[in-house]
N, C-alpha and C positions, 0 to 999 in steps of 0.2 A: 668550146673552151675545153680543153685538154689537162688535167690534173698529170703529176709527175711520173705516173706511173704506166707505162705503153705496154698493152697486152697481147702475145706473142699471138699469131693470128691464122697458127699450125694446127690447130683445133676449136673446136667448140666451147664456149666458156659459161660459165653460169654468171648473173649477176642480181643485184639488187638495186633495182632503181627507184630514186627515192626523191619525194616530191622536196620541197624547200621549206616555205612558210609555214609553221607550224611543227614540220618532221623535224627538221635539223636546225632553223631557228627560233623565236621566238615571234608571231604573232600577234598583231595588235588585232584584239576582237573590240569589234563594234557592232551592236546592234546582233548578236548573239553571231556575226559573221566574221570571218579574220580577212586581215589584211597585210602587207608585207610592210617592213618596217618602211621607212619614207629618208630617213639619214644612216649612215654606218657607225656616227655614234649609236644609234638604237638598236643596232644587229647584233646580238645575245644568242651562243649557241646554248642548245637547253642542256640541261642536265643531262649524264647519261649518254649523252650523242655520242661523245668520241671511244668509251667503252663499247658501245653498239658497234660503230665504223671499225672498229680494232676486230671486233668478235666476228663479223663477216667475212674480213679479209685474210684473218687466221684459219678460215674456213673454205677460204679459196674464191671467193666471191669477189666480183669486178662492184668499183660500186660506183653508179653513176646520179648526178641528180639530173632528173626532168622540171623543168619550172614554166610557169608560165608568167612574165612579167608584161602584161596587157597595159601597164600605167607609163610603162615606155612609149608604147605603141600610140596612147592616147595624148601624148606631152605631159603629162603630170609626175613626170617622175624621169632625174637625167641616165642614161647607159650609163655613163660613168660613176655613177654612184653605185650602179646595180652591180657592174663588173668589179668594182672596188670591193663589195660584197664578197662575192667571188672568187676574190684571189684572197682575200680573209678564210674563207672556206677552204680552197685548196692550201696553206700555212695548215692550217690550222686540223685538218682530218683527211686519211687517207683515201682521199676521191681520186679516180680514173678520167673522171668527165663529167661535165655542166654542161647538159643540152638547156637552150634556152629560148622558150618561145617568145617574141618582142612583139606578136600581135594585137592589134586591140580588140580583139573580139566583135567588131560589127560586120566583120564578111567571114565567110566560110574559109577557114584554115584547115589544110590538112597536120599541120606542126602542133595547133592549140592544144590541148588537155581537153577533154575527152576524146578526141582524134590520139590515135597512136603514132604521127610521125617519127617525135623525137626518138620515140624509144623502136622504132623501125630502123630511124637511120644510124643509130647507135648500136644496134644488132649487125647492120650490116659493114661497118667501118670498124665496131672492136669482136666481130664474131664471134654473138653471143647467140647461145639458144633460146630463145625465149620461152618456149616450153618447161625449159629448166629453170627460170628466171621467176624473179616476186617484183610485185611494185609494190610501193607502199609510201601511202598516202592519208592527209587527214579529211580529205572531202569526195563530194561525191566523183569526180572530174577524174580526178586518181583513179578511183575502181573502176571506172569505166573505160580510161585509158587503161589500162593492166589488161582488164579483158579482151579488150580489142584487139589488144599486142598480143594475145594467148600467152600471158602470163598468168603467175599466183597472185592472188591479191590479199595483202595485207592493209585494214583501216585501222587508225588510232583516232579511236572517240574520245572527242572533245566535249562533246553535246553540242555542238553548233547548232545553228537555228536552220536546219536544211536536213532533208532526206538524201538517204541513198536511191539513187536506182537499181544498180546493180549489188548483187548480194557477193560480200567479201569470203576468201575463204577462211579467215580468221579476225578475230578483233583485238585489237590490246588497247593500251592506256596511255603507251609509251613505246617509242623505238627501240629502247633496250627491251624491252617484254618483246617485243617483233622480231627483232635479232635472236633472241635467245629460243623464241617458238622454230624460229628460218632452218637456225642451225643443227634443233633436232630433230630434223625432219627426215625419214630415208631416202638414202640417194639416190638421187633421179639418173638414168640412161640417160647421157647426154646424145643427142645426133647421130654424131661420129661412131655412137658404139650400137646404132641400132640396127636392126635387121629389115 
């Protein structure tokens, strides 16, 4: 799913890819675990998001979410509600693109979270460097896709009842803390300009 904004594809681009449940909506935790909401009445962007989304893309940053919705996959949960989501998202904050994995997790996916597809084939359809690129995520599934894709990895701790595997290059609290850590960061060589 493609947000409003088509990135010119004459060069290399930076972006920030950002997971959904919990980063940019709100979360039902249970059992110290989250979950994605279950109706579009209950999808609540959190606080902060759309300052974060603003503060990325005034900084030149493509921004895409990766999600995994596996309760599709499973029947517990209809596309249509999930896309309904989605185009609530794209109204509502300036996203580039919603990769979205609809597997259920009982076979090996290359698209799922911690496999890096989505943000492979979003690399390779809005030519992005990943090198130049952060993900950012609230669980462990995010860091380890980020790494995989040879991105940056940004976690926002929740204290969820789950460890990391992989070690993030930064932590925050919050998306807007992640955004505002992204954007002072020095600028990376992208691709196109290296030797």
């Amino acid at each position: 799913m493609n947000g409003p904004l088509h990135p010119s594809a004459s060069a290399p681009r930076r972006a920030v890819f950002l997971d959904r449940d919990g980063v940019l909506n709100r979360a039902e935790v249970r059992a110290g675990k989250p979950f994605p909401p279950q109706a579009l009445a209950d999808f609540v962007i959190l606080p902060g998001v759309p300052e974060a989304c603003r503060l990325l893309r005034e900084h030149g940053f493509l921004l895409v979410v990766a999600t995994n919705q596996p309760d599709v996959g499973r029947g517990t949960q209809s596309r249509e509600t999930v896309e309904a989501m989605h185009a609530l998202l794209l109204r509502e904050l300036p996203l580039d693109r919603i990769e979205v994995s609809w597997d259920a997790g009982d076979t090996p996916s290359d698209f799922r979270k911690p496999a890096p597809g989505m943000l492979l084939r979003a690399a390779t359809e809005c030519h992005i460097d990943l090198a130049a690129s952060f993900m950012v995520g609230d669980r462990w599934r995010d860091i380890d896709c980020g790494h995989a894709a040879g991105c940056q990895t940004v976690f926002i701790d929740y204290g969820y009842a789950e460890s990391l595997r992989a070690r993030p290059v930064h932590t925050v609290s919050t998306l807007l803390e992640a955004a505002q850590w992204i954007v002072s960061r020095p600028p990376v060589i992208l691709a196109s300009n290296r030797v």
